[in-house]
C-alpha positions in Angstrom: 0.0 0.0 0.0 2.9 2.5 0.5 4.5 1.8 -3.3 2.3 4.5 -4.6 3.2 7.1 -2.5 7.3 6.7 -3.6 8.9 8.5 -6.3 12.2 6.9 -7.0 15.1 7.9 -6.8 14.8 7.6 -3.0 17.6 9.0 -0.4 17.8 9.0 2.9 20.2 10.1 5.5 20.7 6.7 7.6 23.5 6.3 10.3 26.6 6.2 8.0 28.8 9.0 6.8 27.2 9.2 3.1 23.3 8.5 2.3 21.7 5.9 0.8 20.2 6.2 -2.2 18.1 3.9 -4.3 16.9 4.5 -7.7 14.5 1.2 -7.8 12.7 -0.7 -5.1 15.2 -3.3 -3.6 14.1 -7.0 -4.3 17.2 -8.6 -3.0 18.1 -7.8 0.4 20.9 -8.6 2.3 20.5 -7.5 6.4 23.6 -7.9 8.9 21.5 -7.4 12.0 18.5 -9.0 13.6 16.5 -5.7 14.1 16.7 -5.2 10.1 15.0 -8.5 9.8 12.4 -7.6 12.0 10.9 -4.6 10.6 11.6 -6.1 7.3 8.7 -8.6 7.9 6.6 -6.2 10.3 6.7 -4.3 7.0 5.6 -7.1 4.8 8.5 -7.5 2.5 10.7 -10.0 4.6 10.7 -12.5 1.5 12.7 -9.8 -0.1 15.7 -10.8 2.0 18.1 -13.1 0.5 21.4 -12.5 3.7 20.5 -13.0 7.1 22.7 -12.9 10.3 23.1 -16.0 12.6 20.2 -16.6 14.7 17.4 -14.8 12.5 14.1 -16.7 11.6 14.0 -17.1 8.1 10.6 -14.7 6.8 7.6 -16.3 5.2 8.6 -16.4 1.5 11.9 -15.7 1.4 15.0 -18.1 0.4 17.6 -16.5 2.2 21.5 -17.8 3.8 23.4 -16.9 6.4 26.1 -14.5 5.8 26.5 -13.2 9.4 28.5 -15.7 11.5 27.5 -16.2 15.9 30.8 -14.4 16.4 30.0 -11.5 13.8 32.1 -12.3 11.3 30.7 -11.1 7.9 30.8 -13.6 4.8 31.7 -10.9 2.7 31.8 -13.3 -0.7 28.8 -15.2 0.3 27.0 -11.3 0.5 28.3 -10.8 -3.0 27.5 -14.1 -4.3 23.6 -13.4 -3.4 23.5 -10.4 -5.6 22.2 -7.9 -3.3 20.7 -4.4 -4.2 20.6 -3.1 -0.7 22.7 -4.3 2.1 21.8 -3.3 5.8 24.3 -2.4 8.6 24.8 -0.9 12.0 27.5 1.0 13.2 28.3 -1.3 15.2 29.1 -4.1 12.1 32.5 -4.3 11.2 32.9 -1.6 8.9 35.9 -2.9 6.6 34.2 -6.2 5.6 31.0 -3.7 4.9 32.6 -1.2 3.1 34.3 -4.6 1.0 30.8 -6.0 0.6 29.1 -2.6 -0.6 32.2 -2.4 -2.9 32.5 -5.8 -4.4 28.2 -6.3 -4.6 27.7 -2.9 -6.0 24.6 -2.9 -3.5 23.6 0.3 -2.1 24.2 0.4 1.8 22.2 1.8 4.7 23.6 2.2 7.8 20.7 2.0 10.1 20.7 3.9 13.4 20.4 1.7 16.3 21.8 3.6 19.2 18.3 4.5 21.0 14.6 4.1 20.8 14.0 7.3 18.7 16.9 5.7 16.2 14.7 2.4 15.6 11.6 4.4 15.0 13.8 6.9 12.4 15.2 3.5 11.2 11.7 2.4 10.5 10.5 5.2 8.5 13.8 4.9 6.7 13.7 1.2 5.6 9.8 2.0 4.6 11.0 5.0 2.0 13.1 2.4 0.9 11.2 -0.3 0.5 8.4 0.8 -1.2 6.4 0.8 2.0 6.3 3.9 3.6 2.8 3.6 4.8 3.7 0.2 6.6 6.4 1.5 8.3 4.5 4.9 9.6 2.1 2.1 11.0 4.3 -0.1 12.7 5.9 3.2 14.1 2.7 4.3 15.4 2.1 1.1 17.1 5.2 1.2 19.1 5.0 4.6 19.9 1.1 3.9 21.4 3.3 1.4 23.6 5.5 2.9 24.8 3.6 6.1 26.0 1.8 3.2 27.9 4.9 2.4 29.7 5.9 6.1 30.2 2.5 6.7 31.7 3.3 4.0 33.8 6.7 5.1 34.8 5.6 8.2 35.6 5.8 9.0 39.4 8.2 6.1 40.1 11.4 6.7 41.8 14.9 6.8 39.6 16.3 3.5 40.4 20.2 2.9 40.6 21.7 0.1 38.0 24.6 -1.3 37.1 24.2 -3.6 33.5 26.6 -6.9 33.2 27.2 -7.7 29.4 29.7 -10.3 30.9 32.5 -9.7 33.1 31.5 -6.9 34.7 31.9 -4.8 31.1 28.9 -2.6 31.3 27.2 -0.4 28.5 27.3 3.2 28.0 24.5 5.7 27.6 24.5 6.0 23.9 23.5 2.6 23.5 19.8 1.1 23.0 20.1 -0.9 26.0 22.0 2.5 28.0 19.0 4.1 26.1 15.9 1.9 27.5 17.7 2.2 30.9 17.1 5.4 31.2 13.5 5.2 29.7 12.7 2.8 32.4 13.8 5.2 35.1 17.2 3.8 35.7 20.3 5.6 35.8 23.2 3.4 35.4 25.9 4.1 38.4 28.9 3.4 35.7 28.3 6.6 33.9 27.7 7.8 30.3 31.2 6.2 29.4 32.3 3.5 31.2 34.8 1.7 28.3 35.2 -1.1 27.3 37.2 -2.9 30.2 35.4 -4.6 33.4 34.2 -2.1 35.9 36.3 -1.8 38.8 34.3 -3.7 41.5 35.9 -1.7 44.3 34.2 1.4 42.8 31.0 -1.1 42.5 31.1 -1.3 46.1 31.1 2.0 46.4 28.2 3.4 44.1 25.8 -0.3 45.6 23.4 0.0 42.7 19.8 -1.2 44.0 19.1 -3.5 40.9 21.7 -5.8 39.6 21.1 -6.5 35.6 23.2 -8.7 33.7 22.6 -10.1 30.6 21.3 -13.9 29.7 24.3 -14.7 27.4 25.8 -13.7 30.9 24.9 -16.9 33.0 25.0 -15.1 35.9 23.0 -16.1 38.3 21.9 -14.5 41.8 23.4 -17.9 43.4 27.2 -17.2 41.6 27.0 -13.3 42.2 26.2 -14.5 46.2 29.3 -16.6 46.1 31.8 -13.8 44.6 33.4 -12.6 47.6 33.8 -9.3 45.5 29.9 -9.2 44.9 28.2 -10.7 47.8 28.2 -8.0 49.9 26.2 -5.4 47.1 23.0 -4.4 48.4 21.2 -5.3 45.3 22.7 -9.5 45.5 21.9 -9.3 49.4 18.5 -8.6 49.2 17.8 -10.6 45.6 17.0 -7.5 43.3 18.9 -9.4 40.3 17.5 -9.4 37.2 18.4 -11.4 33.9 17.4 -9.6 30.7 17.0 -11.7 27.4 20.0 -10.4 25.4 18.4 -10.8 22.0 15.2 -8.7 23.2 17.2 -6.0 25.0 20.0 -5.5 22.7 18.1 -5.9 19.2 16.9 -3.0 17.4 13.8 -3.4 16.1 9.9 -3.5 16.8 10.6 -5.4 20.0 11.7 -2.4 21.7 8.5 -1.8 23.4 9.0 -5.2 24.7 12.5 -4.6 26.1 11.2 -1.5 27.7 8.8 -3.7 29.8 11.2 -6.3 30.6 13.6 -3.5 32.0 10.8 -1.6 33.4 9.0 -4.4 35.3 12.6 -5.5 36.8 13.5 -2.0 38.5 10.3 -1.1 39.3 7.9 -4.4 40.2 5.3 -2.4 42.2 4.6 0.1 39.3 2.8 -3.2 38.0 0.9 -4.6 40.2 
């Protein structure tokens, strides 16, 4: 229903330093990340895809491979031999093996933004423009949007709750990040600050700050149990008193239509009385 309303060429900004621009509707699409995927087939046109990463349910329709190994790694000839017209990235896919698979497939590349809420929703309307589905997409944005301002009412009058996030090894996220981003959504304000790096957090300093919720990611494996036995741990308020939460890592760190999900899950961990 949204082909009418596009005029080809098409360009749009995306996260990337250059835009994308299309001059035909895609029919062979090649998409690095799960959150591509996803609003792909919210959108209808997930049989269009024909490069998936690891992991990603193949849509209704489409014949598509895997070109996007568990660890990341990008099969950059596999991308080429698929004959792509539009490949999708983040920033955070390796940008040499992209910049090879643009190059060698000819396929025009969109960097979709995928740093916050607000950057899936621009990510949606973006994808629609360039699939021929505009309309779709300004739908599927709407819907999420409906959501969370549910959640936001919600979250309204609680209390900003104190976090620290375990991606593994006590390496936490920053704030320009979607899951740094639906932290603070949810009301939480992460005790590692806006730019923690990419090393473990110093669990001296932990000690100090005694976040009142403990998250840590499922791909984790923490458990309350093995945070009670780390003599380095124990003693945090949050393990003591069992406010340790395990976030699905594919829901919270995927950016797509799910986020409204995520939200929830994070939401309903720091503040469980805001639902009852």
């Amino acid at each position: 229903m949204g082909s009418l309303s596009v005029v080809y060429p098409v360009r749009v900004l995306g996260g990337g330093d250059a835009p994308t621009v299309l001059r035909r509707a895609p029919k062979r699409i090649v998409a690095l990340d799960l959150g591509a995927v996803e609003l792909l087939s919210r959108m209808g046109v997930g049989a269009r895809l024909v490069g998936l990463p690891s992991g990603a349910p193949v849509p209704a329709g489409a014949k598509a491979q895997t070109v996007v190994a568990p660890s990341g790694q990008i099969d950059v000839q596999g991308i080429v031999s698929l004959r792509p017209d539009l490949i999708i990235a983040t920033p955070d896919t390796d940008p040499v093996d992209v910049s090879r698979a643009e190059r060698e497939s000819r396929a025009a590349l969109y960097i979709q933004p995928s740093e916050s809420v607000d950057d899936v929703a621009r990510s949606a309307i973006e994808l629609g423009f360039l699939v021929a589905e505009p309309a779709k997409a300004r739908v599927l944005v709407a819907e999420m949007r409906r959501s969370l301002a549910d959640l936001d009412a919600t979250l309204a009058d609680v209390p900003v709750r104190t976090v620290f996030v375990d991606t593994g090894l006590f390496v936490t996220v920053p704030t320009r990040s979607l899951l740094g981003d639906l932290i603070r959504r949810a009301r939480g304000q992460s005790v590692a600050g806006p730019r923690p790096g990419l090393e473990p957090f110093p669990l001296g300093r932990l000690a100090q700050l005694d976040p009142d919720v403990y998250l840590a990611t499922s791909d984790t494996r923490l458990t309350l149990a093995r945070l009670r036995s780390n003599p380095k741990t124990k003693r945090l308020r949050s393990v003591r008193e069992g406010r340790v939460h395990i976030l699905p890592v594919t829901l919270v760190t995927t950016a797509g239509p799910r986020v409204p999900e995520a939200l929830a899950e994070i939401a309903h961990a720091l503040h469980p009385d805001a639902f009852r």
